[in-house]
C-alpha positions as CSV (number, residue, x, y, z in Angstrom):
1,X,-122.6,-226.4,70.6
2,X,-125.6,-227.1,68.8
3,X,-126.5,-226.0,65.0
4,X,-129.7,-227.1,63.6
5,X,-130.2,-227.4,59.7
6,X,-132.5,-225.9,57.7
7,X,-135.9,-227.1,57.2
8,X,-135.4,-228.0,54.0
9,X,-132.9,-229.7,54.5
10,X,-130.3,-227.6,52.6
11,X,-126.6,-228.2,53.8
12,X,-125.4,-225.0,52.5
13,X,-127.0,-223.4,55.6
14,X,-125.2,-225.6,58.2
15,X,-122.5,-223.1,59.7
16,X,-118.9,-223.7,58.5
17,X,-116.4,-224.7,61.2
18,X,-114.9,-221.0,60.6
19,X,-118.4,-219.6,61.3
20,X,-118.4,-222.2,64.3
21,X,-114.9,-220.6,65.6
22,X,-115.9,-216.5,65.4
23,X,-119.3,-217.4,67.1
24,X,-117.2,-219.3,70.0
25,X,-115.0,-216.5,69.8
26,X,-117.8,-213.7,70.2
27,X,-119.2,-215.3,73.0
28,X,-115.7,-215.5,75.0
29,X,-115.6,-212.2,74.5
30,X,-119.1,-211.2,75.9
31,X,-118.3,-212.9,78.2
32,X,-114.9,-211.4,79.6
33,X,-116.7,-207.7,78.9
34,X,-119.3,-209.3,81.6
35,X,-116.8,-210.5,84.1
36,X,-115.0,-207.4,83.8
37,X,-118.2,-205.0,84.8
38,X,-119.1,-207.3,87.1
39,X,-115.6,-206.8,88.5
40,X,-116.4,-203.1,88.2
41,X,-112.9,-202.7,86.2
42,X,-114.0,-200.0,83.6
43,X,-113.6,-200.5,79.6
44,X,-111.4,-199.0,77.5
45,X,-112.8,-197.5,74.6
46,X,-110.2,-195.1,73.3
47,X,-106.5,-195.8,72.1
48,X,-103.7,-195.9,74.0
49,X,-102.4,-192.3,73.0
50,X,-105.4,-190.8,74.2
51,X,-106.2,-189.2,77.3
52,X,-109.4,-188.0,79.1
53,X,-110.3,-185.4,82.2
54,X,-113.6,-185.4,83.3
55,X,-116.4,-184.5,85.6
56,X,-114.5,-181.5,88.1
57,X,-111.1,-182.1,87.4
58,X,-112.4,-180.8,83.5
59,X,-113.9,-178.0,85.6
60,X,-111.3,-176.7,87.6
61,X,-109.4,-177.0,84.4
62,X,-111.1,-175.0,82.1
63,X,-111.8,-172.2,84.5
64,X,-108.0,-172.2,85.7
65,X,-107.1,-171.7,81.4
66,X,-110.1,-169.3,81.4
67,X,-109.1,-167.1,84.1
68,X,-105.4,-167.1,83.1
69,X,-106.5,-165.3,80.1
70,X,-108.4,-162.6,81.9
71,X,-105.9,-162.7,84.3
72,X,-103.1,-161.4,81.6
73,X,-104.8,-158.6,80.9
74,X,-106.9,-157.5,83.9
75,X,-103.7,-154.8,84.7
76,X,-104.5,-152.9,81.6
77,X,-107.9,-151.7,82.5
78,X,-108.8,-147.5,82.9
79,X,-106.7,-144.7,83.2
80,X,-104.0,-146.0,85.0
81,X,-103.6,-149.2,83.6
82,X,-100.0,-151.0,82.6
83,X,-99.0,-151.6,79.3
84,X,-98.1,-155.0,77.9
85,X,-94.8,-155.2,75.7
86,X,-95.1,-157.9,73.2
87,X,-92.4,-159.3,70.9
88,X,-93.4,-161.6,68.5
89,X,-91.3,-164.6,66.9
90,X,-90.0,-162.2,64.2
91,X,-88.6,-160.0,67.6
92,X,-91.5,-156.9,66.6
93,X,-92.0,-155.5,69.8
94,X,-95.6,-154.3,70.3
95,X,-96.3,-152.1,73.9
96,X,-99.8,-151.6,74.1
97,X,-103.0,-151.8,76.8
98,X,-105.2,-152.8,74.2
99,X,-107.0,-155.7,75.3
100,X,-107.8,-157.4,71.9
101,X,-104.3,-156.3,70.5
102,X,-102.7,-158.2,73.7
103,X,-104.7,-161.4,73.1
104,X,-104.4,-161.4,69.2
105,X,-100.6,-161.4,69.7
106,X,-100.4,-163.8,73.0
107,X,-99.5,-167.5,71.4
108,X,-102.2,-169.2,73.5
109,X,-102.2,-172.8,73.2
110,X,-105.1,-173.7,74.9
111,X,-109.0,-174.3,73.4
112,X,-110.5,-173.0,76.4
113,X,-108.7,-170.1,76.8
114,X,-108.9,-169.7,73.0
115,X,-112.5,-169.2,74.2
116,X,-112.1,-166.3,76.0
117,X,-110.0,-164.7,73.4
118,X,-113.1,-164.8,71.2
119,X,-115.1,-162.8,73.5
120,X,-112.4,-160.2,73.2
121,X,-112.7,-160.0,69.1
122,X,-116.3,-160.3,69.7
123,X,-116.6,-157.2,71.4
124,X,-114.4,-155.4,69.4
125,X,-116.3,-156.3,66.1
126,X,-119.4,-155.5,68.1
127,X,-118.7,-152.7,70.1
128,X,-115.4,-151.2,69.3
129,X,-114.1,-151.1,73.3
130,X,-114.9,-152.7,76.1
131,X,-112.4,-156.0,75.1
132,X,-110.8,-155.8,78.3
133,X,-114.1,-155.1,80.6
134,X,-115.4,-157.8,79.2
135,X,-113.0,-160.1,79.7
136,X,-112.1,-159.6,83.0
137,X,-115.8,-160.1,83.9
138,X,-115.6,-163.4,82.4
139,X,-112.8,-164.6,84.4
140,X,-114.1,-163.2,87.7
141,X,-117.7,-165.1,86.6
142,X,-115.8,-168.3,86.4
143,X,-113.9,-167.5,89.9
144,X,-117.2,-167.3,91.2
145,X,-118.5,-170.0,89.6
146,X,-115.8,-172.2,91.1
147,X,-117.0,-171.4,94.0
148,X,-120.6,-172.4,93.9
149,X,-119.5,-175.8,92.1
150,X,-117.7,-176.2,95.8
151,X,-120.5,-175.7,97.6
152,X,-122.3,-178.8,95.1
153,X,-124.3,-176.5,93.4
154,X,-124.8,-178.0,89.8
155,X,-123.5,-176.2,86.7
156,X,-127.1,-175.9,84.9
157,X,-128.2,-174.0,88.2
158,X,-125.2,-171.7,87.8
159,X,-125.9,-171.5,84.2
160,X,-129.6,-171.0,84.2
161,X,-128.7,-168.3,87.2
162,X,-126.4,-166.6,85.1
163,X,-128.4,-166.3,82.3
164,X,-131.5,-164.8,84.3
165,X,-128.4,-161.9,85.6
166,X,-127.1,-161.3,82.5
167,X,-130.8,-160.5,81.1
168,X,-132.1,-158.8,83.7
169,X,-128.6,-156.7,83.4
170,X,-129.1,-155.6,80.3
171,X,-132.8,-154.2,80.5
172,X,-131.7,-151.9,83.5
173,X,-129.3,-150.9,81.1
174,X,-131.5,-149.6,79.3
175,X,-133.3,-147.7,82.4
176,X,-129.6,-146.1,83.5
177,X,-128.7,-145.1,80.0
178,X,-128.7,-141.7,79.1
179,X,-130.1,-140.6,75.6
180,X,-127.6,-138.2,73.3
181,X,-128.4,-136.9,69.8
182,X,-125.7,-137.3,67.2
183,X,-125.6,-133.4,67.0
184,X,-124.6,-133.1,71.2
185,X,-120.8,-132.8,70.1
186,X,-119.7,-132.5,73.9
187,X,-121.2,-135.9,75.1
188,X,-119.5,-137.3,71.9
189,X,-116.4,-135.5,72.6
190,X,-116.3,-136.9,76.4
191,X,-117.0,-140.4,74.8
192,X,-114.1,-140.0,73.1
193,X,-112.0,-138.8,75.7
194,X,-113.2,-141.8,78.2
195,X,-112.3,-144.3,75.2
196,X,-108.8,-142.6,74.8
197,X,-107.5,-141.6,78.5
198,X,-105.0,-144.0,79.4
199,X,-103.7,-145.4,75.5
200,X,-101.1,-142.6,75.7
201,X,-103.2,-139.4,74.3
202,X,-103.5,-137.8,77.6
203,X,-101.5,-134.7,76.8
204,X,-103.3,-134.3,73.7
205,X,-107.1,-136.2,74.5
206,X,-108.7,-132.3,74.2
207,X,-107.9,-131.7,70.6
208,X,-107.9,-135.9,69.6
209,X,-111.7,-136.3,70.8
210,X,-112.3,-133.4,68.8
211,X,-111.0,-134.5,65.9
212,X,-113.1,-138.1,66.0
213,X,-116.0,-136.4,66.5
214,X,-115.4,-134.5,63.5
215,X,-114.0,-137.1,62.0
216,X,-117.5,-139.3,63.0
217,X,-119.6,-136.4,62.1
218,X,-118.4,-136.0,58.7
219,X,-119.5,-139.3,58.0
220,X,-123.1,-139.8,59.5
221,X,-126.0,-139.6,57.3
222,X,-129.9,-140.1,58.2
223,X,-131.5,-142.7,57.0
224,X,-134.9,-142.6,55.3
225,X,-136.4,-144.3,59.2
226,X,-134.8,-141.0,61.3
227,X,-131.8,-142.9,62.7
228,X,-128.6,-142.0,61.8
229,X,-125.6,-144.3,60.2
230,X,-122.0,-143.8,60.7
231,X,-120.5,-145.3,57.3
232,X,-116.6,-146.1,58.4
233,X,-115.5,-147.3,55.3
234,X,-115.7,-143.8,54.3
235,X,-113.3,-142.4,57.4
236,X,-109.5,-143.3,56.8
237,X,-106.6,-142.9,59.5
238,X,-102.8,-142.2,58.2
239,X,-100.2,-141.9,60.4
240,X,-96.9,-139.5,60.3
241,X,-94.0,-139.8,63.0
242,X,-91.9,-136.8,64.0
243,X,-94.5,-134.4,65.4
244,X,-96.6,-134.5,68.3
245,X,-100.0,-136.4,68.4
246,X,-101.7,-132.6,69.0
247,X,-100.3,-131.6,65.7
248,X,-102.9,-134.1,63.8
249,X,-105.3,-133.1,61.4
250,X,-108.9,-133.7,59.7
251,X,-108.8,-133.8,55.7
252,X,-111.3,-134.0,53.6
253,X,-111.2,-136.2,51.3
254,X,-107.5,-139.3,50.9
255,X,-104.6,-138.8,52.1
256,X,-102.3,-141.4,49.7
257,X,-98.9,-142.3,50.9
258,X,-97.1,-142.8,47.5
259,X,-94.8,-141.1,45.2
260,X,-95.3,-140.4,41.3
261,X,-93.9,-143.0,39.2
262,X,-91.7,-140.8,37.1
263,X,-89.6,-137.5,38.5
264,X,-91.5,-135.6,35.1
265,X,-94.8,-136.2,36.0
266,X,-97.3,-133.2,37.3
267,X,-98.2,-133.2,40.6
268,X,-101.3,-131.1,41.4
269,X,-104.4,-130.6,39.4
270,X,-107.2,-128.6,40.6
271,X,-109.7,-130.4,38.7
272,X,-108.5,-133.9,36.9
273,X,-109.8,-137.0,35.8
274,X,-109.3,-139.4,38.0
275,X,-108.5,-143.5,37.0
276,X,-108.7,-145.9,39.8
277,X,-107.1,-149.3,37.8
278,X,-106.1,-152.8,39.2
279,X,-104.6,-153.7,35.7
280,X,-100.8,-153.4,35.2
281,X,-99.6,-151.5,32.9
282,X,-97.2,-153.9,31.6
283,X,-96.3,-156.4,29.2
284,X,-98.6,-159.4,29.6
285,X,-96.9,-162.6,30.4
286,X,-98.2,-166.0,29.1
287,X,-100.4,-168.1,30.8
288,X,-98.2,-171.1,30.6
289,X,-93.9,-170.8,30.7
290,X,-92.6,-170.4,27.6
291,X,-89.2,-169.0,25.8
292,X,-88.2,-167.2,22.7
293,X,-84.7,-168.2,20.9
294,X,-83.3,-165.0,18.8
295,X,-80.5,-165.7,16.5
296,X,-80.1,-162.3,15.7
297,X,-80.0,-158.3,16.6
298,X,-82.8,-158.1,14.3
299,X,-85.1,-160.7,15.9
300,X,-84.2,-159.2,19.2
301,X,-85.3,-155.8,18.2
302,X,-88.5,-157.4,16.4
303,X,-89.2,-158.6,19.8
304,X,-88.2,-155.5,21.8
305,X,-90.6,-153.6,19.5
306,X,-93.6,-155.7,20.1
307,X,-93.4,-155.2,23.7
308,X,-92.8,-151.1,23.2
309,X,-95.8,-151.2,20.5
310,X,-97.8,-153.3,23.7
311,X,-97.2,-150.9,26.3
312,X,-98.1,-147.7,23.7
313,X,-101.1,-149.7,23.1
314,X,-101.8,-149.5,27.2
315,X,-101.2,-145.9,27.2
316,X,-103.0,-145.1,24.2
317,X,-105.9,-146.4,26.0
318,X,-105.4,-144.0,29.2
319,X,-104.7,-141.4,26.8
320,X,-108.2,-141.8,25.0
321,X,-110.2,-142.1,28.3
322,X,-109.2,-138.7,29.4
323,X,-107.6,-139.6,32.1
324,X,-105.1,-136.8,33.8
325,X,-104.1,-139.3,36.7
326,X,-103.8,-143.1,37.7
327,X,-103.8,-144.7,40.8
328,X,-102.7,-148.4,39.7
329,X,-103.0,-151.3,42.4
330,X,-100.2,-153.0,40.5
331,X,-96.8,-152.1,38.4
332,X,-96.4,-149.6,35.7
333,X,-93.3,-150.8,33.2
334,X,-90.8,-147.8,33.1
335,X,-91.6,-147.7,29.3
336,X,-94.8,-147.0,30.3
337,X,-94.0,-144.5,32.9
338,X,-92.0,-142.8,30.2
339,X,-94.9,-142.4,28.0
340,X,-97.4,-141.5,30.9
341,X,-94.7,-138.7,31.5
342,X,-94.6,-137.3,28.2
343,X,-98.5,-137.2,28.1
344,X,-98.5,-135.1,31.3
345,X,-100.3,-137.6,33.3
346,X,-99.6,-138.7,37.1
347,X,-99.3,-142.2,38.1
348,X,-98.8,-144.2,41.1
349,X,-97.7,-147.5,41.0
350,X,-98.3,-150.6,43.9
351,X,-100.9,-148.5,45.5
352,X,-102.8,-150.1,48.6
353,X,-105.7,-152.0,48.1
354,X,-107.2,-150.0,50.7
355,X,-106.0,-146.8,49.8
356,X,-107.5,-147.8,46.0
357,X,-111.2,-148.5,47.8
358,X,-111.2,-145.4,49.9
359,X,-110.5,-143.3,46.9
360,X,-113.2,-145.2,45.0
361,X,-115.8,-144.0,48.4
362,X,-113.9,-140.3,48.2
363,X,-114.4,-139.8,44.3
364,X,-117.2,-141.8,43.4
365,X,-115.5,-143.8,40.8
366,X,-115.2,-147.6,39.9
367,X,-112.3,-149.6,40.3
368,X,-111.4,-150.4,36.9
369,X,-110.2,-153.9,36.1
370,X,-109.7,-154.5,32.3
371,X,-107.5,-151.5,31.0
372,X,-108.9,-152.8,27.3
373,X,-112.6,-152.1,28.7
374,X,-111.6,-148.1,29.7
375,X,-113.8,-145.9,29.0
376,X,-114.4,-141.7,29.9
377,X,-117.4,-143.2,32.0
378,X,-114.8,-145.2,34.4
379,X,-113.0,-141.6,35.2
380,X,-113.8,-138.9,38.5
381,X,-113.6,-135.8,38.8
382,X,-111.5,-134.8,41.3
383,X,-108.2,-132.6,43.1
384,X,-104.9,-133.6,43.4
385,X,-102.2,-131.9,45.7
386,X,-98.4,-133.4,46.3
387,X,-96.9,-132.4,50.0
388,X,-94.0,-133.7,49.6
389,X,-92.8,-133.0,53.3
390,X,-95.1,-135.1,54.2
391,X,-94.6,-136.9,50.7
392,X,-98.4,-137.6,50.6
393,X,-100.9,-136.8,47.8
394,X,-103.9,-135.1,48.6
395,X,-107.1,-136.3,46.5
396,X,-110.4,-134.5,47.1
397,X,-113.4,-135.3,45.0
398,X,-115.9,-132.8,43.7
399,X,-118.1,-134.0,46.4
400,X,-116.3,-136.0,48.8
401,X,-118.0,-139.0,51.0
402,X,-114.4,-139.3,52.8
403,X,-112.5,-137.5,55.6
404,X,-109.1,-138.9,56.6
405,X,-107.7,-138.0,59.8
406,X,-103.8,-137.7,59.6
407,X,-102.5,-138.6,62.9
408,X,-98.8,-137.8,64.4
409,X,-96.8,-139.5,67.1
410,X,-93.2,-138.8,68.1
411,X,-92.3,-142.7,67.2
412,X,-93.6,-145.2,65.5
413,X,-94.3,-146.9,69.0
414,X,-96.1,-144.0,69.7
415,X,-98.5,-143.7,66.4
416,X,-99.1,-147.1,66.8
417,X,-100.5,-146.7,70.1
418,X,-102.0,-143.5,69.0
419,X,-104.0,-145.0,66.2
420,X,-105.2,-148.2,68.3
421,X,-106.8,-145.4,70.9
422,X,-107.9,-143.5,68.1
423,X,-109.3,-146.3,66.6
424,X,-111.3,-147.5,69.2
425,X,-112.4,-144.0,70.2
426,X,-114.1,-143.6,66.6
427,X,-115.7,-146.8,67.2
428,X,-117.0,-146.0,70.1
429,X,-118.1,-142.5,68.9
430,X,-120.0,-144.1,66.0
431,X,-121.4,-146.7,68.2
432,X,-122.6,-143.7,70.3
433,X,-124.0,-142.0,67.5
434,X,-125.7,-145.0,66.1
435,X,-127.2,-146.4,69.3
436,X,-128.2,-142.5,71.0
437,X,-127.3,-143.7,74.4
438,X,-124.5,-143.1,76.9
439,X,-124.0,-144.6,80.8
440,X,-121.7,-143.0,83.3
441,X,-117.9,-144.5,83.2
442,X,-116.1,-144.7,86.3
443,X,-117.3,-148.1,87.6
444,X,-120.4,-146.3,88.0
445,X,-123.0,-148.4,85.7
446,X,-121.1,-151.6,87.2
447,X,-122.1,-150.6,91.2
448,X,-125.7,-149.7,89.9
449,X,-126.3,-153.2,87.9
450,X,-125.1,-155.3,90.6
451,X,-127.3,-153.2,93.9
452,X,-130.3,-153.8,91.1
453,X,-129.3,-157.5,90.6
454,X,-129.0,-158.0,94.3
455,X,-132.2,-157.1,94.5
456,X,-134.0,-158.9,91.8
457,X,-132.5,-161.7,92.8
458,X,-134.4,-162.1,96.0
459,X,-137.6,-162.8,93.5
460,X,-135.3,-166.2,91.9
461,X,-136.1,-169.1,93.6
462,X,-133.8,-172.2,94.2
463,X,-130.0,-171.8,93.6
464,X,-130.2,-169.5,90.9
465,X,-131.0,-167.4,93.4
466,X,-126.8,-167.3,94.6
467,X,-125.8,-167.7,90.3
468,X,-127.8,-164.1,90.0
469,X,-125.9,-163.1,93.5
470,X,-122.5,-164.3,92.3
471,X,-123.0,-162.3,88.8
472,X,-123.7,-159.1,90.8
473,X,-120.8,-159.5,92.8
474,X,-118.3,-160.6,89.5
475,X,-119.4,-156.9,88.0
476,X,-118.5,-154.8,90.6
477,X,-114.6,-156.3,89.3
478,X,-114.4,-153.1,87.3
479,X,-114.3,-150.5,90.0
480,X,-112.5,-152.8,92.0
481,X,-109.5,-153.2,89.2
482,X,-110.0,-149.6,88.4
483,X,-108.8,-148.6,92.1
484,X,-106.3,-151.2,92.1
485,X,-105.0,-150.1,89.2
486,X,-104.4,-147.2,90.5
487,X,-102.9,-147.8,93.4
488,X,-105.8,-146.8,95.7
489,X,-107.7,-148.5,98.4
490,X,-110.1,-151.0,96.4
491,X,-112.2,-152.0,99.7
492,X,-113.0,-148.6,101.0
493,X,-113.9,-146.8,97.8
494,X,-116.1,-150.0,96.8
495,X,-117.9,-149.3,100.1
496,X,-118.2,-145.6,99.3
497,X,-119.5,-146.6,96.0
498,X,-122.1,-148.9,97.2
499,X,-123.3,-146.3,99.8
500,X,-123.8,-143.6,97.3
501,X,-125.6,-145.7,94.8
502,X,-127.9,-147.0,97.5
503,X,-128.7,-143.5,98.5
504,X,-129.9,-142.7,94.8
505,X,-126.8,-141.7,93.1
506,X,-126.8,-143.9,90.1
507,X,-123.9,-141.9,88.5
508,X,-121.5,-142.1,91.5
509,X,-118.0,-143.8,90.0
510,X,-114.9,-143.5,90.8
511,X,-112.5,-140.7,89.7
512,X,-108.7,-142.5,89.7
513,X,-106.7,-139.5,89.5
514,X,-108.8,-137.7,92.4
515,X,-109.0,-141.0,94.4
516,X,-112.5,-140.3,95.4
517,X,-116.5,-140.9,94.3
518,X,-118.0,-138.6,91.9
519,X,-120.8,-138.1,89.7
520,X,-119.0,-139.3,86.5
521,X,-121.6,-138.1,84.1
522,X,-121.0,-134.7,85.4
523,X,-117.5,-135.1,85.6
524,X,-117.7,-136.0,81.8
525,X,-117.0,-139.9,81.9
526,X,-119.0,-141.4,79.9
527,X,-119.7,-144.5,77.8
528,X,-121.3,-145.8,75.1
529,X,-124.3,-148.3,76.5
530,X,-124.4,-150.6,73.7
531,X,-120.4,-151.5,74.3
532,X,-121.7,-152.4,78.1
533,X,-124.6,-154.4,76.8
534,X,-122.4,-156.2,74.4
535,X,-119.6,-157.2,77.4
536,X,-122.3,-158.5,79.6
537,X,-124.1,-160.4,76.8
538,X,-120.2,-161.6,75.8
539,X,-118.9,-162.6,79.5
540,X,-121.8,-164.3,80.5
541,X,-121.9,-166.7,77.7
542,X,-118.3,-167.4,77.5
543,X,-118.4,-168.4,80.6
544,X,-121.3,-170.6,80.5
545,X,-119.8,-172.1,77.3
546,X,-116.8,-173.3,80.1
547,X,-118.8,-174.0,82.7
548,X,-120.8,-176.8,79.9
549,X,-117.6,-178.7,79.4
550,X,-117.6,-182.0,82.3
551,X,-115.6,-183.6,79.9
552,X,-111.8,-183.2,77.7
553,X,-110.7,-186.0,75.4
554,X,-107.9,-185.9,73.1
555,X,-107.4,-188.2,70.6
556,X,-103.5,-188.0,71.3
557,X,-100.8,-188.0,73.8
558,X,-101.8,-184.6,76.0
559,X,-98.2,-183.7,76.9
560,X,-97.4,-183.1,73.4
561,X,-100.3,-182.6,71.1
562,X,-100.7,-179.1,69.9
563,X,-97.4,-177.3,69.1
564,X,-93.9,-178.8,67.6
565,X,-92.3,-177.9,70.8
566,X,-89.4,-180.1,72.0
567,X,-89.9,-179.6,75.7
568,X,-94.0,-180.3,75.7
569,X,-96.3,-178.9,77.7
570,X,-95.2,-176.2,80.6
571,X,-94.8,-177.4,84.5
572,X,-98.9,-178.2,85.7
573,X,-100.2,-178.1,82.1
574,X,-101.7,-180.4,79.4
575,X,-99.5,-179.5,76.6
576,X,-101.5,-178.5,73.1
577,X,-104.4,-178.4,75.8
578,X,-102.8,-176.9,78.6
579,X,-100.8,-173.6,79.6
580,X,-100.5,-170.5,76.8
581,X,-97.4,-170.8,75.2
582,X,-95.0,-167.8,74.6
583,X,-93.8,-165.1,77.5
584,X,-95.4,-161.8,77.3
């Protein structure tokens, strides 16, 4: 090797015989990296933990994880579908056919999958229902998808293709959809009932739908703009066991499950002040840890007085305010309880921080956080009535933004179940409300969108043109599960459904418990559109998320990275990135 000095002739720039080694050095190495691409033996970039799928193997993959998920809860859907019993690693069984509810509690172990669970708590913050619907489209788009992929149709086309279905889907929507004023209590009341039917409130669904709509009612005002806003945080549910579900009933105003701090206290006021406090009413503690030494009786009842002449001090304070009840979020010393008592006031220790908000929305009041800050100005006005079969406290304010719907189940199984259907039927019914559109249920909406896409899609050119096809076919799923689900024949009442909606009957779905095609919007199955908008939208970009992905490296070891599990990943899995852990 050659090294040439510096022009001016300075030898500190003549390269050190270490220099002279690492540049030898570089350029063996250049020039094995060259023999070995030359060779065409590839280069390894990554360490030797990691591990790498890519190109269709990634796809086939990621749809397989993707339509496992949709796959687990695809029995659930409509009237007839099966519940899921879940037990959790505490052994809290759960049976439900809630979609979200299944997926939340599932342990899935698995990003892509994970995914699709996301489009489930999408809809349900978004929509209220549908988590299910719109799952199941997303696996059957990815089934289909997989099937274009075979025939060497590229992903973008499939994506760009979906993308032009899932737009076009939603604008005829919009052209199918039904308006409905918030004051048409019967369209809202079959809302409800189409939310409900099937999550165990069939015996009772009459007198249930009636009392969300109520319930919804109560709570809708109109905005300054003519629409009209559903404000939630001002509807609460509480749930009893030992009656039957048709036994519930709307209150106005809270329904607080707690009992008075002290046997002596007054239980009902017709007109009280009312403190909401997230202050205890006990003797403050230091800051830091510290200890007292007493050497005497007298110390310790120096000390035991200071404390008493504290708490007094607390009460005092409630005293002055006015104040004929309290509703703390934290404890109340039994001193203090005694003194409250003697002062005639109620008190309720450890209440909910819920329960404290929706009283603040019923009454109007502040919560109050400083008890040395009270004031008469912090108090409501409002009634207070014990049922103590029920051993619940009744608080009504003098004009009361709040309704609370006290539900009943036979079990605590049952009520659960109840309250999830309920739950989902209010949101549904607010959605309704809020958006002033309805479609007809029944698979009906799903046969119309895909005859419509079928036929815009002869106006997309290239392969798009079969992505728009494929998305048409993945909707009509719904009715497909819906028969299957109950047990009838899927092929021939899809083909009855097709023939009536290309004879002009947009409304023709499928009645389960007849077994035959009707005019579900006349037969009072109905839905809320903006929930169908929402599990398009939510499908079709899950699975174009999945469909993205060529490539899946992890940085460690696949058959064990992601859990602590001894036995690694399942049979035909990646591990962390493979199979959902946990049995259903």
């Amino acid at each position: 090797m050659r090294f040439s000095t510096s022009p001016l002739g300075d030898d500190r720039l003549r390269p050190s015989a270490a220099h002279r080694e690492i540049y030898i050095e570089s350029q063996s190495i250049k020039h094995c990296m060259s023999q070995r691409m030359q060779q065409g033996q590839p280069m390894i970039i990554m360490g030797e933990d990691a591990q790498r799928v890519q190109d269709k193997d990634a796809q086939e993959y990621n749809i397989s994880a993707a339509r496992g998920v949709a796959e687990s809860v695809r029995s659930t859907l409509g009237p007839k579908g099966m519940d899921k019993m879940l037990v959790d690693s505490m052994g809290d069984v759960t049976i439900t056919n809630d979609g979200v509810t299944i997926l939340q509690t599932m342990d899935i172990d698995n990003p892509t999958a994970e995914m699709v669970v996301e489009v489930a708590e999408t809809q349900e913050d978004e929509a209220g229902d549908g988590t299910t619907s719109a799952v199941a489209i997303a696996g059957e788009l990815l089934k289909n998808a997989e099937g274009l992929l075979e025939q060497d149709i590229h992903p973008t086309a499939v994506i760009k293709g979906f993308n032009l279905a899932s737009e076009y889907a939603r604008e005829q929507v919009d052209e199918v959809a039904t308006a409905v004023e918030p004051g048409d209590t019967e369209t809202l009341r079959n809302v409800a009932e189409t939310s409900m039917t099937g999550k165990g409130a069939e015996l009772d669904k009459d007198t249930l739908a009636d009392l969300v709509v109520r319930a919804v009612q109560g709570v809708t005002v109109e905005a300054d703009d003519g629409s009209h806003v559903v404000d939630l945080a001002n509807l609460n549910i509480e749930t009893r066991t030992g009656r039957a579900a048709g036994e519930s009933r709307l209150l106005t105003g809270a329904a607080i499950d707690k009992d008075p701090v002290h046997e002596d206290m007054p239980t009902d006021f017709e007109s009280a002040n009312v403190l909401l406090l997230n202050d205890p009413i006990e003797v403050e503690e230091a800051d830091v840890d510290t200890s007292v030494n007493v050497d005497s009786p007298d110390q310790l009842q120096k000390f035991l007085d200071q404390e008493e002449e504290q708490l007094r001090a607390k009460v005092d304070k409630i005293v002055e305010s006015g104040a004929d009840v309290v509703f703390c979020q934290k404890g109340i010393d039994d001193l203090a309880q005694h003194y409250l008592a003697k002062e005639g006031i109620l008190a309720v220790r450890r209440t909910k921080k819920s329960d404290l908000t929706f009283l603040k929305n019923v009454l109007g009041a502040p919560i109050v956080t400083d008890l040395d800050s009270l004031s008469a100005d912090d108090l409501a006005v409002g009634s207070i009535e014990r049922d103590d079969d029920e051993e619940l406290f009744y608080v009504e304010g003098e004009d009361s933004h709040g309704v609370t719907l006290l539900l009943y189940g036979t079990t605590e199984h049952v009520v659960d179940e109840l309250e999830r259907g309920i739950q989902d039927a209010i949101d549904v019914v607010s959605t309704t409300v809020s958006d002033g559109r309805t479609l007809p249920g029944g698979g009906a909406v799903e046969v119309e969108l895909a005859r419509r896409l079928r036929d815009y899609a002869d106006s997309v050119e290239g392969r798009e043109q079969l992505a728009v096809e494929a998305f048409a076919d993945s909707l009509e799923l719904i009715p497909r599960v819906l028969a299957e689900n109950a047990g009838l024949d899927a092929i021939d009442l899809l083909v009855d459904l097709r023939a009536a909606h290309e004879a002009g009957d947009q409304h023709a779905g499928l009645d389960v418990f007849a077994g035959e095609v009707v005019d579900t919007a006349e037969a009072g199955v109905v839905e809320t559109a903006h929930a169908k908008e929402q599990a398009i939208s939510s499908a079709a970009e899950a699975a174009n998320l999945v469909l993205k992905i060529d490539d899946i490296i992890s940085a460690g070891d696949l058959s064990t990275a992601g859990g602590d599990d001894e036995g690694g990943a399942p049979a035909g899995g990646m591990g962390g990135m493979g199979g959902m852990g946990g049995a259903m």
